[in-house]
C-alpha positions as CSV (number, residue, x, y, z in Angstrom):
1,X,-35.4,-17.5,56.6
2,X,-34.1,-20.0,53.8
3,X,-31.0,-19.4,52.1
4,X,-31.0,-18.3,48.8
5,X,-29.5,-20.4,46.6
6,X,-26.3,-18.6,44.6
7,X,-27.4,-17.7,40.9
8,X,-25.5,-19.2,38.3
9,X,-25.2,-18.3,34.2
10,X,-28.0,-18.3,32.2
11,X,-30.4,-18.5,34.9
12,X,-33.0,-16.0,36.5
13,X,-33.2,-15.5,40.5
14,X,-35.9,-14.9,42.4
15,X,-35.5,-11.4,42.4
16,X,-35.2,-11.1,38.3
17,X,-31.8,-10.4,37.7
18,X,-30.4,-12.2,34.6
19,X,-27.3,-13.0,34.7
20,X,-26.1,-13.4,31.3
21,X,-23.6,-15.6,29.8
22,X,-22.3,-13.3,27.3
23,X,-18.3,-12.3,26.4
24,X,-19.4,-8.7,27.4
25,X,-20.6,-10.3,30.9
26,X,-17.5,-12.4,31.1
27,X,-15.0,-9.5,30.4
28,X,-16.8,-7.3,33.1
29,X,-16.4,-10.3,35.4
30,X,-12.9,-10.9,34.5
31,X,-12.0,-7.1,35.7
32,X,-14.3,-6.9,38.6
33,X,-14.6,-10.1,39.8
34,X,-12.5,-11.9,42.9
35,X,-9.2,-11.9,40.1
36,X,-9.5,-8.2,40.0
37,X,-6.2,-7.5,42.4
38,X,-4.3,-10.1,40.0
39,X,-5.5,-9.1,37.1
40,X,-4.4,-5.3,37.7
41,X,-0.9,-6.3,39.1
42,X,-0.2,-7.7,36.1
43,X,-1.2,-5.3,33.8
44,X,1.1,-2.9,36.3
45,X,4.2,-5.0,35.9
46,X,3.1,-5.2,31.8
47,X,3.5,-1.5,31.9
48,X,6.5,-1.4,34.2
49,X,8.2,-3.6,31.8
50,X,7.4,-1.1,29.0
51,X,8.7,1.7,30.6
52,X,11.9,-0.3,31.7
53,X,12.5,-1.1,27.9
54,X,11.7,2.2,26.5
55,X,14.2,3.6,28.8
56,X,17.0,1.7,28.8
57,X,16.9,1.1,24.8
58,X,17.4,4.5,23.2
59,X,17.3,5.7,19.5
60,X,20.8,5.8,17.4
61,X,20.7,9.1,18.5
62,X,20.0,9.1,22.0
63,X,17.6,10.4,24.2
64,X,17.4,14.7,24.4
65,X,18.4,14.7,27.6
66,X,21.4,12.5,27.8
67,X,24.7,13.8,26.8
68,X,27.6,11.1,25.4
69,X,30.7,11.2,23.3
70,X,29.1,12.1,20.2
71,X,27.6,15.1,21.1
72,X,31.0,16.9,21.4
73,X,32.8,19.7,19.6
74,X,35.2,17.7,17.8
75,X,36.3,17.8,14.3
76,X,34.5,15.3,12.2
77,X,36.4,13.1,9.1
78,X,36.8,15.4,6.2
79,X,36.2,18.5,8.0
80,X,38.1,21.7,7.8
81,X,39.8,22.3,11.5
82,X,38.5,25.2,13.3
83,X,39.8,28.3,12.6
84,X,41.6,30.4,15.1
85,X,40.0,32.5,17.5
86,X,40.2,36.4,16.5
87,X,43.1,38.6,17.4
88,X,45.2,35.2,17.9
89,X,48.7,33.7,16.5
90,X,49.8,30.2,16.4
91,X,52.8,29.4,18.2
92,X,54.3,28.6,14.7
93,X,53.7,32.3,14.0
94,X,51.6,33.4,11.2
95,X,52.3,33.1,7.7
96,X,51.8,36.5,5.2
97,X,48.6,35.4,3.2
98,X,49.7,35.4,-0.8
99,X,48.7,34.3,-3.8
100,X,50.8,31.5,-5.6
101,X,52.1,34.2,-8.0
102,X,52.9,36.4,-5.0
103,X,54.7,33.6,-3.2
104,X,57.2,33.0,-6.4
105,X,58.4,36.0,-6.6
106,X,59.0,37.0,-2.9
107,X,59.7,33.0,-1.5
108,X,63.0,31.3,-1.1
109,X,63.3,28.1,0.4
110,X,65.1,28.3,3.5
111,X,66.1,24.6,3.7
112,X,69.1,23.3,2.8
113,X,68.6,20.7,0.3
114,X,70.7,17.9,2.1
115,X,70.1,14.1,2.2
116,X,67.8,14.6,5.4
117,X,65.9,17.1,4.1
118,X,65.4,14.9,0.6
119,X,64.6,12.1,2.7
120,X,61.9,13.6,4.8
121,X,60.4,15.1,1.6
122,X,60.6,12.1,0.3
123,X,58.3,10.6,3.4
124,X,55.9,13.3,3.2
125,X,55.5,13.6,-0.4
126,X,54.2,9.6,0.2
127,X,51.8,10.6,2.3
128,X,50.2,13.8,1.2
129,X,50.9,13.6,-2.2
130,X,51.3,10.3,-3.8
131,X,47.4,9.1,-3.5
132,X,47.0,11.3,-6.1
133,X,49.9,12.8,-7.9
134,X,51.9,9.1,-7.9
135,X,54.8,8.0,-6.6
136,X,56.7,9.6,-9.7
137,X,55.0,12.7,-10.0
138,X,53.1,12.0,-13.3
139,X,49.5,11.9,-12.0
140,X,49.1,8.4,-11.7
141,X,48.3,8.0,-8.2
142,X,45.6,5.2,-6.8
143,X,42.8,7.6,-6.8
144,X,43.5,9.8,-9.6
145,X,40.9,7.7,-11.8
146,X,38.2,9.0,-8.9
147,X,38.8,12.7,-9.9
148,X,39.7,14.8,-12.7
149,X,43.3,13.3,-13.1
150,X,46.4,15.7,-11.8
151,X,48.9,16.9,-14.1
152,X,52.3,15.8,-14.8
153,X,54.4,17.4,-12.2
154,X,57.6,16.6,-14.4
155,X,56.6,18.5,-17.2
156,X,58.5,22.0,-18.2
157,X,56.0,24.0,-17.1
158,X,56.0,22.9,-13.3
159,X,59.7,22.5,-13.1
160,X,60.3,26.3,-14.4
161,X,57.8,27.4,-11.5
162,X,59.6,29.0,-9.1
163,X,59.7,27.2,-5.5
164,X,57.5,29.9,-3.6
165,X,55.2,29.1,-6.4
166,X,55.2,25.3,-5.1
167,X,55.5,25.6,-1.3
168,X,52.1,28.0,-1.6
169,X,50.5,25.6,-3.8
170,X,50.8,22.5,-1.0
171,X,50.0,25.9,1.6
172,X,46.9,27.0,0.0
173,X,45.8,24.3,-2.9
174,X,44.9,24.7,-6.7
175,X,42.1,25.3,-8.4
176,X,41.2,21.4,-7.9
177,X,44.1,20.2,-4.9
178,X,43.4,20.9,-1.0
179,X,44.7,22.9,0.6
180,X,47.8,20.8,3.2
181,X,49.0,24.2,4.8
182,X,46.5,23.1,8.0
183,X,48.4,19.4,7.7
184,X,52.1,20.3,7.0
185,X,54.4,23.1,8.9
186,X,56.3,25.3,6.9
187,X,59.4,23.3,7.4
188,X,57.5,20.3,6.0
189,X,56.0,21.8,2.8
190,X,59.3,23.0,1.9
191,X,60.9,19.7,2.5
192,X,58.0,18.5,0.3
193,X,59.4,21.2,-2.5
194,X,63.2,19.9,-2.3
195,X,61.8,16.2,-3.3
196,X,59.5,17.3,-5.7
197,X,62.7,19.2,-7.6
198,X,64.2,15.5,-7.5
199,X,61.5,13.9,-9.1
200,X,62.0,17.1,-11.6
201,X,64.7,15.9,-12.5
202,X,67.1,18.3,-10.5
203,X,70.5,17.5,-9.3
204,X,71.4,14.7,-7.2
């Protein structure tokens, strides 16, 4: 029996198939035909790829199920530290809550107001105090143009306040100061007091 001879594009056989030089012929060719195997090993290495990148680039976030450093219980900038578990006591002990009134009239600084103490008031005072209150006490610190400005911690009406008035105030905060009593010890806010009566005006 001859040999048929093999069909090629655009062309009708003896047994009438058309085979038909179209794109939709070609495609179907293109999956089916003898490239078939390379053609899907490629598209499964395409996909691998994908995956690969999709997996080992996360979001800013992360992924749900991974767990890193900033998923932790930590305290954040600006945050207000966690408060003590029930029933508990610091090791510092625990301070008698007061109001500002309260703590002038039943208060004493127990500090001796010596060089040291002025000194170390001195160094705290620049660092929890100054930013906003100034160097001088007057309210001219380098944010106080940011907020409403603080007073004048010179004037009459501060220096006549008793000192348990003042060590509650850094404790507790004002109506418009936070509150430093998480920030200082008690030792420290008093030492604070002692300087602040210096830049009053109070007796070398």
């Amino acid at each position: 029996m001859p040999r048929r001879s093999r069909p090629t594009y655009g062309s009708l056989n003896n047994d009438g198939y058309a085979l038909m030089a179209s794109k939709g012929f070609q495609l179907r060719n293109l999956f089916l035909g003898r490239d078939h195997g390379r053609v899907a090993r490629s598209g499964i290495w395409l996909l691998a790829g994908v995956v690969f990148l999709l997996a080992g680039v996360s979001p800013a976030h992360g992924w749900f199920w991974r767990s890193d450093m900033k998923n932790q219980p930590s305290i954040r900038p600006q945050e207000a530290p966690r408060p003590l578990p029930p029933n508990s006591i610091s090791r510092q002990g625990k301070e008698p809550r007061m109001d500002r009134v309260e703590a002038g009239k039943r208060l004493r600084n127990p500090i001796e107001p010596n060089a040291d103490a002025v000194e170390s008031g001195k160094k705290l005072y620049g660092i929890y105090c100054a930013l906003c209150h100034g160097a001088e006490g007057k309210g001219g610190g380098p944010v106080a143009g940011k907020f409403v400005p603080p007073p004048d911690l010179t004037l009459d009406v501060f220096r006549n306040r008793p000192d348990g008035f003042l060590y509650q105030t850094v404790t507790d905060g004002g109506p418009l100061m936070p509150a430093q009593g998480d920030a200082l010890q008690s030792r420290e806010r008093w030492e604070i007091v002692i300087y602040l009566r210096r830049l009053q005006g109070a007796e070398k």
